[in-house]
N, C-alpha and C positions, 0 to 999 in steps of 0.2 A: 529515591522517589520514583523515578521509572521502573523498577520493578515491582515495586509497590501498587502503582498502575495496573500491570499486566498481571498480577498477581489478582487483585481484582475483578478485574476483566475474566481471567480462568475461572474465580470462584462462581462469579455470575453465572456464567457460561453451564459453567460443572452443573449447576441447581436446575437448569434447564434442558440439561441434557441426561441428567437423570432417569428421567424416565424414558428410557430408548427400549432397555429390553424389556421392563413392565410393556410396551408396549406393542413389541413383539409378538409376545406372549398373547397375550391380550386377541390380536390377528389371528394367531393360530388357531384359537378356539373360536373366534366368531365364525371363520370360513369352514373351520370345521363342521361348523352347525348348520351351515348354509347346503353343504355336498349334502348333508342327509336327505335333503329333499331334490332326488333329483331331475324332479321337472323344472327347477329351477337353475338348473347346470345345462352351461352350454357344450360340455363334452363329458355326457355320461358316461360315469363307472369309471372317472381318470381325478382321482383324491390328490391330494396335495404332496400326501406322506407317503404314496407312493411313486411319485416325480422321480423319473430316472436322474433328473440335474437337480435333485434337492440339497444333494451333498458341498454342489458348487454353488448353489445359491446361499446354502448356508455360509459357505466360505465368504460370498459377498458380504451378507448381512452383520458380521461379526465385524468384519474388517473394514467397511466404509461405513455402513450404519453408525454403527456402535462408539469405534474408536475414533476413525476421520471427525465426526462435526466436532470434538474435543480440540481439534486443530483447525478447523475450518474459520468458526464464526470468529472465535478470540483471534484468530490470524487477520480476516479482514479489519476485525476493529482495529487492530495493534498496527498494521500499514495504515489504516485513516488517520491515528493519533500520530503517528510517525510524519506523514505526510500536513498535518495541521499544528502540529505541536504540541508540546508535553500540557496536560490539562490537569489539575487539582482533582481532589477524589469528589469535590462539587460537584465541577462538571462532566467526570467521568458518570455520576448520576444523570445529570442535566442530561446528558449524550445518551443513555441507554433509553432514556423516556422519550425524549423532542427530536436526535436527531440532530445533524447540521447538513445544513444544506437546501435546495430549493424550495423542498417538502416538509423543514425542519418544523414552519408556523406553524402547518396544518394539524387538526385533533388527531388522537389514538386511530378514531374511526375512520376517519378520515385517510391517512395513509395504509390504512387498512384496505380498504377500497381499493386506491392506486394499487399496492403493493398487487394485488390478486389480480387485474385486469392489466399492467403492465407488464408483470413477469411473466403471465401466461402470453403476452405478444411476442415478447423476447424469447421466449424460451421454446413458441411455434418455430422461429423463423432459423434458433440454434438447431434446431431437430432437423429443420428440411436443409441444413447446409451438411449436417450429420448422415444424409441421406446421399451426397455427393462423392464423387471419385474419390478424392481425397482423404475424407474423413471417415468415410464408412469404413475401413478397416478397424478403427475406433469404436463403431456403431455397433459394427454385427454383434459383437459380444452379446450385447443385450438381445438381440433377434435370433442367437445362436441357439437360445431354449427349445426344444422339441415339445414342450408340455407346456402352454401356458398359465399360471396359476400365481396366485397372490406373490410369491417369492421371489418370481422372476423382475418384481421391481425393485429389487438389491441387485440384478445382473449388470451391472454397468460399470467399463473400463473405467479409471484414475481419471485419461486424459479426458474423455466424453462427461467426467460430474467437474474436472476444472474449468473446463471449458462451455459450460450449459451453467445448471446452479450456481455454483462457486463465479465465476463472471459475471456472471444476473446479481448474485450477492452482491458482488464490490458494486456493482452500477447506484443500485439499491442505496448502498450506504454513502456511495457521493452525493446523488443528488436528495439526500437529506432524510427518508426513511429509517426512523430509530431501531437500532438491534432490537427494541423491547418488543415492534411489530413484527419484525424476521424471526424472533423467537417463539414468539404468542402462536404463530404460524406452524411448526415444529411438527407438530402432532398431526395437524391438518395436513400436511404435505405429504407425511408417514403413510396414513390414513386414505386419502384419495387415491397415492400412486397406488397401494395395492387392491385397493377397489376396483382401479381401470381393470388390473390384470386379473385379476379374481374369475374364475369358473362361472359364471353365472350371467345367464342370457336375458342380463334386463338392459332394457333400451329408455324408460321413461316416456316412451309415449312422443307425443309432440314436445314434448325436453330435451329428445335427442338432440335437436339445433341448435340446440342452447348451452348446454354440459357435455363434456365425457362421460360415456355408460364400458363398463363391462364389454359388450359388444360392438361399439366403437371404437375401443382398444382393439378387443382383439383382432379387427379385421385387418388393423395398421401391422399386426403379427405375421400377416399374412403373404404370401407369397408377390413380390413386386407388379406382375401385370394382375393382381386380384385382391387389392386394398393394401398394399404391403408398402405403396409409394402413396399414399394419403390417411388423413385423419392424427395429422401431429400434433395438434393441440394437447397438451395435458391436463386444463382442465374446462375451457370454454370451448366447445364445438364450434360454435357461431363463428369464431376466427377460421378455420376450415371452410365453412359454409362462405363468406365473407371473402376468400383469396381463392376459392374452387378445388381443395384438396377433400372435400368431404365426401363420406363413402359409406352407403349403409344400406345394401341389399334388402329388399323385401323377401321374407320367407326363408331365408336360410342362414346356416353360420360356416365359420369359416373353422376350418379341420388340419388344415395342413401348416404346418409351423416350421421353422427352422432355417437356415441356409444352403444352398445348393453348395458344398463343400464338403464332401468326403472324410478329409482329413483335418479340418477343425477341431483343434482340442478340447476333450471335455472338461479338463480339471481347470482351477482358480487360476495356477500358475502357467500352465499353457494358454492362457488364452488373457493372462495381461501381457504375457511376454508378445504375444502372436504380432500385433500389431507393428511394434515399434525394435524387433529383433530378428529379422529374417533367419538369419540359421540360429538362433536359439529356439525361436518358434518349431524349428524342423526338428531338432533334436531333442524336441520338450513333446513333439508329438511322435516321432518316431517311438521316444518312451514309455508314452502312453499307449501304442500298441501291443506291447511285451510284458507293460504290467500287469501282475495277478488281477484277477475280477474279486 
């Protein structure tokens, strides 16, 4: 019967998570079409496809994209039913719609709502802790980009999406938030991160205060004394605006990307190792200096 369950749960899941690389795809030609016009690009004459870290961001997008949420979601639900006990395939239905838990009465819409103005609270305040001694080791991966562009929002270590999403996830589904609204969300989540990061210098006007643009990302790309320690939000500005991290020069854009690090590994595997293996990390980047180009 509990396999039966989980079995379930995967299938769901799988139907949902199908469309991951349709959706990729999908990006690739939109922003492609966007760089044609490049008074709309915030760093002229620097294309996607030719990103010096494309090869690593691909490595991301294959391996956490693609494969990870096939473990992710069905994981949180499979510890909730664990944690609440074995349920009939009724209410394994009941559970994918309504939820259990504080939020479980409320409509579709309705946790809909929460779901997008809570997670984006939680998930400002995982960012600025990500931004601290500690954790930043975890962080830089994703700010290690030298080119920012749609792609770079696959760039993110293991322990930085267990510890942001994947946390935000389980909160989500205790306090009653149905998988069927954290799925519904999927694409929109896809969809906005790589917008923030996207080449293109729109700000929305007086929306800026209100939403993440393109240019409000990228300033957060930016070097730490010149927007690179503000604008964490990932998708309400007004949280920023709101706690005093918001940052959004008049007249210019921001050019300079990357970390002050020398020796930071360019490849997928130097740079999960980096964090959490000090001499693996030395001898995954010493390697990387000797390998063929």
């Amino acid at each position: 019967m509990f396999f039966e369950q989980i079995q379930q749960i995967l299938l769901r899941t799988g139907e949902i998570y199908s469309t991951q690389i349709p959706i990729i795809a999908g990006l690739g030609i939109l922003f492609t079409v966007f760089t044609i016009f490049e008074s709309q690009t915030a760093s002229p004459g620097k294309v996607w496809w030719r990103n010096p870290g494309l090869g690593t961001d691909i490595s991301y997008a294959l391996i956490h994209a693609v494969l990870m949420p096939y473990f992710r979601i069905p994981g949180l639900v499979i510890v909730t039913l664990l944690l609440s006990a074995a349920l009939s395939k009724v209410e394994i239905d009941e559970y994918f719609k309504n939820g259990r838990g504080l939020f479980a009465g409320f409509s579709f819409w309705q946790q809909a709502l929460i779901y997008l103005l809570l997670t984006d609270f939680l998930l400002y305040w995982i960012h600025r802790l990500f931004h601290s001694v500690s954790l930043w080791r975890f962080h830089a991966i994703h700010h290690s980009a030298e080119q920012v562009d749609w792609t770079t929002s696959y760039r993110f270590h293991p322990v930085n999406l267990m510890l942001q999403p994947s946390l935000v996830g389980v909160l989500m589904l205790t306090l009653g938030i149905s998988p069927a609204v954290m799925a519904f969300f999927v694409p929109w989540d896809i969809l906005s991160a790589a917008f923030v990061h996207a080449n293109i210098k729109w700000t929305f006007g007086p929306l800026k205060y209100i939403v993440a643009t393109p240019v409000f990302h990228r300033w957060h790309h930016g070097p730490p004394d010149d927007g690179g320690s503000s604008n964490f939000a990932p998708t309400f500005a007004f949280y920023d605006v709101l706690f005093g991290t918001f940052y959004l020069p008049v007249g210019r854009l921001p050019q300079n990307f990357g970390i002050d690090d020398a020796n930071f590994p360019k490849g997928y595997i130097g740079q999960v190792l980096y964090p959490i293996a000090p001499r693996l990390r030395e001898r995954s980047a010493d390697a990387e200096k000797v390998a063929p180009n």
